[in-house]
Structure formats: C-alpha cells, structure tokens
C-alpha positions as CSV (number, residue, x, y, z in Angstrom):
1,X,0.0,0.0,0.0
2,X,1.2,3.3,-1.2
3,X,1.4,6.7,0.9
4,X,-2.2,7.7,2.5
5,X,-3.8,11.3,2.8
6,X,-7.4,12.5,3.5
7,X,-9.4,14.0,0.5
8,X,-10.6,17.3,1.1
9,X,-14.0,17.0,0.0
10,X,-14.9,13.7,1.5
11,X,-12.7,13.4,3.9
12,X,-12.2,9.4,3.0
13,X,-8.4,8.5,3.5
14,X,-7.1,7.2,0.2
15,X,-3.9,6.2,-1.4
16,X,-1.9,8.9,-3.5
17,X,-2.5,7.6,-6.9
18,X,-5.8,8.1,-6.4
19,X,-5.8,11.7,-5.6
20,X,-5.1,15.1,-7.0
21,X,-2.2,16.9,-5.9
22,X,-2.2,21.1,-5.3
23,X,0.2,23.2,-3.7
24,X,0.0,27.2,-2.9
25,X,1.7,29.4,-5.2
26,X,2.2,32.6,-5.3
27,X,-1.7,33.0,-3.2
28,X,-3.0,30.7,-5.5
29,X,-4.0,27.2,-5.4
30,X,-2.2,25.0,-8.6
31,X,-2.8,21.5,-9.4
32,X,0.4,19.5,-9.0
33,X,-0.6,17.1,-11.7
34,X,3.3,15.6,-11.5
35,X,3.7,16.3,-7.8
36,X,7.4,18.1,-8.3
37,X,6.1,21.3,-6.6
38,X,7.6,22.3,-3.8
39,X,5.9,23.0,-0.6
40,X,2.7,22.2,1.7
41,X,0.3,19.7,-0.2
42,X,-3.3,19.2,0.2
43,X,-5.2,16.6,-2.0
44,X,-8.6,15.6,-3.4
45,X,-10.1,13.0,-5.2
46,X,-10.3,13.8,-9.0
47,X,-14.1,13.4,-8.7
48,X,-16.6,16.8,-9.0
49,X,-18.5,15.8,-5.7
50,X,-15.4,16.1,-3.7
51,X,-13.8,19.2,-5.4
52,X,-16.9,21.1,-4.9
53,X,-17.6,20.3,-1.3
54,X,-13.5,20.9,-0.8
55,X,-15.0,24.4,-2.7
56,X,-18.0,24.7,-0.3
57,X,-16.4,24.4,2.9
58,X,-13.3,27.1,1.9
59,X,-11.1,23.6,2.6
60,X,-8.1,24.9,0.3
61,X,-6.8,28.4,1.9
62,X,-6.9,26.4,5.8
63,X,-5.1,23.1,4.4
64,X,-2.6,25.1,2.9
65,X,-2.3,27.4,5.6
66,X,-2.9,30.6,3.4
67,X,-5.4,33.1,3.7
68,X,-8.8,34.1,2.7
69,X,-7.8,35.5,-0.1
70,X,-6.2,32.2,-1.9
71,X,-7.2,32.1,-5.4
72,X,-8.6,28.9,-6.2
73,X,-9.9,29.8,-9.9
74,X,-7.2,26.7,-10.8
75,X,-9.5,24.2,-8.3
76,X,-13.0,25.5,-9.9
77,X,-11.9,25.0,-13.6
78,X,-10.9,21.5,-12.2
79,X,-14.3,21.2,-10.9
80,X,-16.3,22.1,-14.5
81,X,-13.7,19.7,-16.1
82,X,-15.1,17.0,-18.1
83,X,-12.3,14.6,-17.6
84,X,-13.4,13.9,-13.7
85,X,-15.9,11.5,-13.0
C-alpha cells in the first residue's frame, strides 16, 4: 500500500494515486498534476463531488495554511472539467 492522505471533500483517507495533488503558489491554489512542486500539499479526489464540497467548505486556503484570499480559480476549472468523474 502506497502513501495515504485524507481527501478534502470527503474526507475518505485514500492512497496517493488516487488523488489530486495542489500546492499554494504565489496565493493561488495549482494543481500539481506531477507532484514536483515544492511545498505544503493538500489533495482531493479527481471526482466533481469532492472538489466542490472541498470548494464549499473554503477547505483549500486552511489546508494550505494561506489566507482568505487564496485564489482557487485553478480548483474550480478543475471542478467544470469534463475529464473527472
């Protein structure tokens, strides 16, 4: 069994590989699809139930220790995405 970390929008624990990656940068959120960015990490499943709670409940700025004002226009393009399930 791989490394472990909680999903944002459900909470579930779950193995990296299946989880998204995203990092602060420059006070906004990016999505580490490679996972070579440096820095504090907070994940979520790649499914548009669990991106938009992580959305509803302002997970993103507290997990990565940021601000209000975090910019997570990268997360809510992830969430219209057609590619998640």
């Amino acid at each position: 069994m791989g490394t472990v970390r909680r999903c944002l929008g459900c909470h579930s624990v779950d193995t990296t590989e299946n989880l998204l990656r995203c990092v602060a940068k420059d006070n906004r959120v990016v999505v580490d699809e490679r996972g070579l960015e440096h820095g504090r990490g907070a994940w979520v499943h790649p499914k548009s139930d669990c991106v938009n709670r992580s959305l509803q409940r302002r997970a993103w700025s507290r997990a990565l220790k940021q601000g209000p004002a975090l910019d997570c226009s990268a997360v809510e393009e992830l969430s219209r995405s057609t590619d998640l399930t």
